[in-house]
N, CA, C and O atoms as CSV, one atom per row, in Angstrom:
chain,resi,resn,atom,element,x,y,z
A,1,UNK,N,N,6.105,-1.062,1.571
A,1,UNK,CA,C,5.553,-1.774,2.710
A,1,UNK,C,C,6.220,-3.143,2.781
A,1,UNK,O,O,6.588,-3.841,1.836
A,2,UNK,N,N,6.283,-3.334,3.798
A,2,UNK,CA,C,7.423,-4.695,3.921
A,2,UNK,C,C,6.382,-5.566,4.280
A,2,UNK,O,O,5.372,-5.094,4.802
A,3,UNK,N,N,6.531,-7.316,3.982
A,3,UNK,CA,C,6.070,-8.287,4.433
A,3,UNK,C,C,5.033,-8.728,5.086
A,3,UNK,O,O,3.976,-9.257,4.740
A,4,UNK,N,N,5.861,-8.196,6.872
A,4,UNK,CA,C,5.269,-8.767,7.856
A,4,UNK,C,C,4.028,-7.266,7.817
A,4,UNK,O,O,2.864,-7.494,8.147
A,5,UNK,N,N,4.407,-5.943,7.431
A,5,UNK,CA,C,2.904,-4.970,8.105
A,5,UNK,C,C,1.927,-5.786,6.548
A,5,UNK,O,O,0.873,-6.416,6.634
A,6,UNK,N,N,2.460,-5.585,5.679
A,6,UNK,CA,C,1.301,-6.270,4.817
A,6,UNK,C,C,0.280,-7.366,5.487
A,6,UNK,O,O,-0.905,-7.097,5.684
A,7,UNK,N,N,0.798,-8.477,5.775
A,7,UNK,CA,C,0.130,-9.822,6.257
A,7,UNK,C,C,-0.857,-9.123,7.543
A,7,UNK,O,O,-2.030,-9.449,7.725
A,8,UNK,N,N,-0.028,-7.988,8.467
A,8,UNK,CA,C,-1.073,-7.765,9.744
A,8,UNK,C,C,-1.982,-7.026,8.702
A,8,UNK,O,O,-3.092,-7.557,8.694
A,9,UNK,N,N,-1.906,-6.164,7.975
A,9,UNK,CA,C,-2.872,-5.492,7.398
A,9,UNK,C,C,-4.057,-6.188,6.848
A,9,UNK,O,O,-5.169,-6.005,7.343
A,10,UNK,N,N,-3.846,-7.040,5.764
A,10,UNK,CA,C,-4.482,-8.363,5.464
A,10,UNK,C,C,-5.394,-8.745,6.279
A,10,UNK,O,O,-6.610,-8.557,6.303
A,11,UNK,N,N,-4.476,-9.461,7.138
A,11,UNK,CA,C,-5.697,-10.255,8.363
A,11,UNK,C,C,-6.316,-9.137,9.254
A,11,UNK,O,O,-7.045,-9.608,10.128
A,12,UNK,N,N,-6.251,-8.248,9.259
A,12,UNK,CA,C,-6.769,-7.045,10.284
A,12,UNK,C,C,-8.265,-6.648,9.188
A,12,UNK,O,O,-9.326,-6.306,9.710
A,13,UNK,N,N,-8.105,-6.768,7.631
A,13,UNK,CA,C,-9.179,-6.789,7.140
A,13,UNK,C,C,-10.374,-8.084,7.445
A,13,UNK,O,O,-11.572,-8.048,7.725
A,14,UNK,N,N,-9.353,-9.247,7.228
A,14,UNK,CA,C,-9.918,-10.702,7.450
A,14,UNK,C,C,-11.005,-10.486,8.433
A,14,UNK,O,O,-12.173,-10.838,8.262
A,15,UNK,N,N,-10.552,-9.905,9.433
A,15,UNK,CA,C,-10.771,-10.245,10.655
A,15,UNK,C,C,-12.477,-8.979,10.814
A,15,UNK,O,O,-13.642,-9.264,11.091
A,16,UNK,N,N,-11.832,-7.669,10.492
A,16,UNK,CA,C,-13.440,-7.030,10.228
A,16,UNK,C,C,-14.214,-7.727,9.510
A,16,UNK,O,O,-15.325,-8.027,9.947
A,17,UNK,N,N,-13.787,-8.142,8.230
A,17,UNK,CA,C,-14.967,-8.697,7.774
A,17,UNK,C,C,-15.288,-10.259,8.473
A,17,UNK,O,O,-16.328,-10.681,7.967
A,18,UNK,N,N,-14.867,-10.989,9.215
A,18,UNK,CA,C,-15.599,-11.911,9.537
A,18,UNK,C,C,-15.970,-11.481,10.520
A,18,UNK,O,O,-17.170,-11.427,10.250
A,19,UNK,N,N,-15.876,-11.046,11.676
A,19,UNK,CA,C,-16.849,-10.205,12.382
A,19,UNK,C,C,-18.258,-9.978,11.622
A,19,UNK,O,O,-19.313,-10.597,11.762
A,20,UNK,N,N,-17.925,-8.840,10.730
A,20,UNK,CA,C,-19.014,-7.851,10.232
A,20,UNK,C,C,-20.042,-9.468,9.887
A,20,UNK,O,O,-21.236,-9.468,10.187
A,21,UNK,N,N,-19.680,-10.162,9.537
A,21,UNK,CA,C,-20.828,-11.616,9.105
A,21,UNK,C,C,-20.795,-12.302,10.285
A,21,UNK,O,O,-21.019,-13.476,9.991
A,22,UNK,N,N,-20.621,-12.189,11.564
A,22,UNK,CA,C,-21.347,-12.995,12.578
A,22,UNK,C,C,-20.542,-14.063,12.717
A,22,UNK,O,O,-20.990,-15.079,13.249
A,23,UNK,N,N,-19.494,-14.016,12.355
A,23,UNK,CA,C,-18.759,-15.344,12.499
A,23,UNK,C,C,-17.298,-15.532,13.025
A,23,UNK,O,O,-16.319,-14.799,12.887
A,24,UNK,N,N,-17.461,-16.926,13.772
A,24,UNK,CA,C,-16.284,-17.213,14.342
A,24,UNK,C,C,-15.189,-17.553,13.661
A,24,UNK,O,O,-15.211,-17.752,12.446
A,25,UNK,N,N,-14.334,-17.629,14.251
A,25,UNK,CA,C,-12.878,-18.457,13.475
A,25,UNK,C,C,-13.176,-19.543,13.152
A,25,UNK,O,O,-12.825,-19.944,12.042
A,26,UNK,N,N,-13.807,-20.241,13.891
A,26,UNK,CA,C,-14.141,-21.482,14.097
A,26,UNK,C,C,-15.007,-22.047,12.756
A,26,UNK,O,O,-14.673,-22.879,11.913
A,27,UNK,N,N,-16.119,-21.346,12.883
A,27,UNK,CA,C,-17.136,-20.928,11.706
A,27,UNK,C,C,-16.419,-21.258,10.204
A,27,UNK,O,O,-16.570,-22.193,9.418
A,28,UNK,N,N,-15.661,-20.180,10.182
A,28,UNK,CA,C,-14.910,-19.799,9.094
A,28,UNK,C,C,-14.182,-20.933,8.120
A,28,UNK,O,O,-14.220,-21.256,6.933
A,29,UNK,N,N,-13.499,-21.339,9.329
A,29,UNK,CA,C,-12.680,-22.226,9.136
A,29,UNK,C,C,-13.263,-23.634,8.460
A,29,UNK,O,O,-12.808,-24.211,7.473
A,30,UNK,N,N,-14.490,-24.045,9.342
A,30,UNK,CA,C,-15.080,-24.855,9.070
A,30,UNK,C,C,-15.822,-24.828,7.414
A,30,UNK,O,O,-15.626,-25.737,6.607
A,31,UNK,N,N,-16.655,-23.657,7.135
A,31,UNK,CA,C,-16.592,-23.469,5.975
A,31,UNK,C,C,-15.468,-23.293,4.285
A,31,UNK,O,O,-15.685,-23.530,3.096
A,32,UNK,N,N,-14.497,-22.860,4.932
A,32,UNK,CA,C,-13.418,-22.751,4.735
A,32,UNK,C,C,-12.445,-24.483,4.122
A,32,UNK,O,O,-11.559,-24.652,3.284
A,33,UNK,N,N,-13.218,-25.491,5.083
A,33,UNK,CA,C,-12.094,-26.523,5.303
A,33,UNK,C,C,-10.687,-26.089,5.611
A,33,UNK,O,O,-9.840,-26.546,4.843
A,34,UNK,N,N,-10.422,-25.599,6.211
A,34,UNK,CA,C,-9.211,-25.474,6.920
A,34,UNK,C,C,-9.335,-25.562,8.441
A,34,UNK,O,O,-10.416,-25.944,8.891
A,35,UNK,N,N,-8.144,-25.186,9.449
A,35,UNK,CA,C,-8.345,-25.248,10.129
A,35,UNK,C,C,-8.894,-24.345,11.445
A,35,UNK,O,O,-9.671,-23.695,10.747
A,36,UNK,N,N,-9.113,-23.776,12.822
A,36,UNK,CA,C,-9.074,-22.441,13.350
A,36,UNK,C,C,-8.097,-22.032,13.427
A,36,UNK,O,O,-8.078,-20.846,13.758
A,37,UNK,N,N,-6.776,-22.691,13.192
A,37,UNK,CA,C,-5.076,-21.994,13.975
A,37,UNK,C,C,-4.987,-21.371,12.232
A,37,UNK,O,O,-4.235,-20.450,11.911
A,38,UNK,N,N,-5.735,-21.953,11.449
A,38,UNK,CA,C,-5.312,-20.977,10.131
A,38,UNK,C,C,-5.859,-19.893,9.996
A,38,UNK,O,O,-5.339,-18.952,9.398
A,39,UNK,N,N,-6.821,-19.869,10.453
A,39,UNK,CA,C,-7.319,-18.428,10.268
A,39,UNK,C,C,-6.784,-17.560,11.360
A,39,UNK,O,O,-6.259,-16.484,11.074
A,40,UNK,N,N,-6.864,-17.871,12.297
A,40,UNK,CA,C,-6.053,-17.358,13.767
A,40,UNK,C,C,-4.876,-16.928,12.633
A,40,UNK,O,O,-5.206,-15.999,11.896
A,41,UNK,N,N,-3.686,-17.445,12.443
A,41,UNK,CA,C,-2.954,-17.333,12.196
A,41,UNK,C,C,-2.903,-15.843,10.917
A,41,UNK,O,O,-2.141,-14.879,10.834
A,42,UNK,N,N,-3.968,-16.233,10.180
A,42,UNK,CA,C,-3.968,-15.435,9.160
A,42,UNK,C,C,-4.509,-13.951,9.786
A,42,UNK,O,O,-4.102,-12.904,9.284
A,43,UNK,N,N,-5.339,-13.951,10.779
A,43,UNK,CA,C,-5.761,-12.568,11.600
A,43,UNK,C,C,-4.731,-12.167,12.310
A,43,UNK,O,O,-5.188,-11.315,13.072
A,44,UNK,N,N,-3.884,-12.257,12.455
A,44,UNK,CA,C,-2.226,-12.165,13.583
A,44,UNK,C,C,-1.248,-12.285,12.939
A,44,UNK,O,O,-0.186,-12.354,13.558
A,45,UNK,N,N,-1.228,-12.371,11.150
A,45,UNK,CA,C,-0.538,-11.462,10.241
A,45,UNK,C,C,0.623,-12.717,10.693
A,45,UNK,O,O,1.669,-12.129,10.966
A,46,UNK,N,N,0.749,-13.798,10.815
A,46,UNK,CA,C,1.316,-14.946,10.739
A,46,UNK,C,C,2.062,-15.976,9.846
A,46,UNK,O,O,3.144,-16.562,9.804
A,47,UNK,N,N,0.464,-15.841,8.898
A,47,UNK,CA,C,0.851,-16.860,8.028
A,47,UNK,C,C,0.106,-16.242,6.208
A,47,UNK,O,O,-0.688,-15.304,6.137
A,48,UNK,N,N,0.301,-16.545,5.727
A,48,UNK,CA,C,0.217,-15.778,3.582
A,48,UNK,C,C,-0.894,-17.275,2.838
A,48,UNK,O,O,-0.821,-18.456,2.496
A,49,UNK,N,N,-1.701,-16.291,2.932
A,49,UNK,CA,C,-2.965,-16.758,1.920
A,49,UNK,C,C,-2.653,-17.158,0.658
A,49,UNK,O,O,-2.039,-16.171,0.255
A,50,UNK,N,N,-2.661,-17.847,-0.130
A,50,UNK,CA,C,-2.834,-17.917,-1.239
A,50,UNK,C,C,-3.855,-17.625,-2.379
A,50,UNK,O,O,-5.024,-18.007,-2.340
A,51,UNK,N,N,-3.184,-16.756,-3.620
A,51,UNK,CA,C,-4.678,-15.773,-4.304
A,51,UNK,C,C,-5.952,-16.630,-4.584
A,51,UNK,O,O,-7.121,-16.248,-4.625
A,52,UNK,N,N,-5.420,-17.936,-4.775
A,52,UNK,CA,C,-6.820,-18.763,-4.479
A,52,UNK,C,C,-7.667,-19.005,-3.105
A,52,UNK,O,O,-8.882,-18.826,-3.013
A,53,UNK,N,N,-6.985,-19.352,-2.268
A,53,UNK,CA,C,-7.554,-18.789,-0.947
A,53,UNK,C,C,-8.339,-17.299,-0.177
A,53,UNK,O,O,-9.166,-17.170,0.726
A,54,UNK,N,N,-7.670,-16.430,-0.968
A,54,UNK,CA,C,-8.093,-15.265,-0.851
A,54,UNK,C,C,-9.394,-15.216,-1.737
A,54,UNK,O,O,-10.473,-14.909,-1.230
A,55,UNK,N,N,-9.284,-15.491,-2.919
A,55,UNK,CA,C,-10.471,-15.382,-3.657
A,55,UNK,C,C,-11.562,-16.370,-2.981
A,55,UNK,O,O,-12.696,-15.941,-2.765
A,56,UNK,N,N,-11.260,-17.488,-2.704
A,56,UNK,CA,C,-12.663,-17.904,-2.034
A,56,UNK,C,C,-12.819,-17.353,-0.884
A,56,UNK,O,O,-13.926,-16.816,-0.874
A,57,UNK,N,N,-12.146,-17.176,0.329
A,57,UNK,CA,C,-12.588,-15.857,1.115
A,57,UNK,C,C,-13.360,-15.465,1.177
A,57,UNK,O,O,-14.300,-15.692,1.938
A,58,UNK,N,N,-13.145,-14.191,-0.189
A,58,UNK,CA,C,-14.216,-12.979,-0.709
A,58,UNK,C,C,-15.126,-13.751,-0.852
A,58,UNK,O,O,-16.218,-13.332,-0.468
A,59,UNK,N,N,-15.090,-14.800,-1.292
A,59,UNK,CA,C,-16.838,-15.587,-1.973
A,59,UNK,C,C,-17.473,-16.067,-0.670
A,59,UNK,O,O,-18.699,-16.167,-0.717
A,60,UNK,N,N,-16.762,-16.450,0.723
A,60,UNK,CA,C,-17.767,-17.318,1.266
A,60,UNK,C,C,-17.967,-15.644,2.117
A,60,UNK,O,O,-19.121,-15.377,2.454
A,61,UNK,N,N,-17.046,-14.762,2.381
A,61,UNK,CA,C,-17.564,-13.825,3.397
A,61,UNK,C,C,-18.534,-12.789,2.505
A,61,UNK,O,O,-19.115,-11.793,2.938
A,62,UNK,N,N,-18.543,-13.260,1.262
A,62,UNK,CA,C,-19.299,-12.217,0.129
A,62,UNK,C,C,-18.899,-10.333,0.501
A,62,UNK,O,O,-19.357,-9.257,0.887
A,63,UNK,N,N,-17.879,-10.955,0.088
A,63,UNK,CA,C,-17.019,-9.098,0.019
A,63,UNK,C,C,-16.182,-8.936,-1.547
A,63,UNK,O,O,-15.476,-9.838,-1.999
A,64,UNK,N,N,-16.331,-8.097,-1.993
A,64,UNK,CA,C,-14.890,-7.780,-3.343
A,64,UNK,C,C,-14.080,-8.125,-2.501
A,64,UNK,O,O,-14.108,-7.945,-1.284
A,65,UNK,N,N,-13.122,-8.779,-3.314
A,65,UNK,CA,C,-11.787,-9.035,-3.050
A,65,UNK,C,C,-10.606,-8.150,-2.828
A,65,UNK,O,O,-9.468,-8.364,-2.411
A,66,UNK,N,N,-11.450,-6.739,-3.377
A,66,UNK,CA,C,-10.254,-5.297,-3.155
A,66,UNK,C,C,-10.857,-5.233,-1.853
A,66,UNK,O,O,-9.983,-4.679,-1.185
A,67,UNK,N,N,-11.953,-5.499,-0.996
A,67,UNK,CA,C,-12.022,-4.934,0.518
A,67,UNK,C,C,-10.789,-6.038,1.392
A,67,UNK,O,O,-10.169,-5.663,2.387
A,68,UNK,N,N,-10.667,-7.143,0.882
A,68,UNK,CA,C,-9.398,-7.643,1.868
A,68,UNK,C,C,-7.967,-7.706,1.798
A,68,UNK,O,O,-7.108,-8.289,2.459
A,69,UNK,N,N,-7.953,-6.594,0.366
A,69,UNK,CA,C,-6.477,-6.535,-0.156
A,69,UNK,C,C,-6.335,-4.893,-0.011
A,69,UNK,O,O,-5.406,-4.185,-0.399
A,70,UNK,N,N,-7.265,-4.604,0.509
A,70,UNK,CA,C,-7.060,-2.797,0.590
A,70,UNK,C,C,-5.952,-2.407,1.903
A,70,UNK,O,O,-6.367,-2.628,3.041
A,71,UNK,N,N,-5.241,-2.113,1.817
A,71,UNK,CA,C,-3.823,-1.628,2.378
A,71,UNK,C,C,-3.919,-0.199,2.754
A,71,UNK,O,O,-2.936,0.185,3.388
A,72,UNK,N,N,-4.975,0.837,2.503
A,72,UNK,CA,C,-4.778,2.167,2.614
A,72,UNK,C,C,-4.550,2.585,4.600
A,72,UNK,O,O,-4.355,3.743,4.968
């Protein structure tokens, strides 16, 4: 799997699960401290999370961390 389908895959999880919790980009972000164009970005397979970023993720959207790294 190359790169760029990884990253859409990624954020295509991102993106169900912040849905599935009621929440905006905006939301997210804000909890997050970052910004909305980052998460935007990260749902549109844009821009690469870092495994620390990813791991808090999982903690604020309260998911395992294999549901936003699952690729199947």
């Amino acid at each position: 799997m190359d790169k760029a389908t990884l990253l859409k895959k990624f954020g295509k999880n991102v993106k169900i699960e912040r849905i599935k919790k009621d929440l905006t980009q905006e939301q997210l972000a804000e909890i997050m401290n970052v910004s909305q164009n980052y998460i935007a970005n990260i749902e549109r397979g844009k821009a690469n999370m870092s495994l620390v970023k990813i791991y808090e993720l999982s903690n604020y959207l309260n998911v395992n961390i294999k549901t936003l790294i699952n690729f199947d």
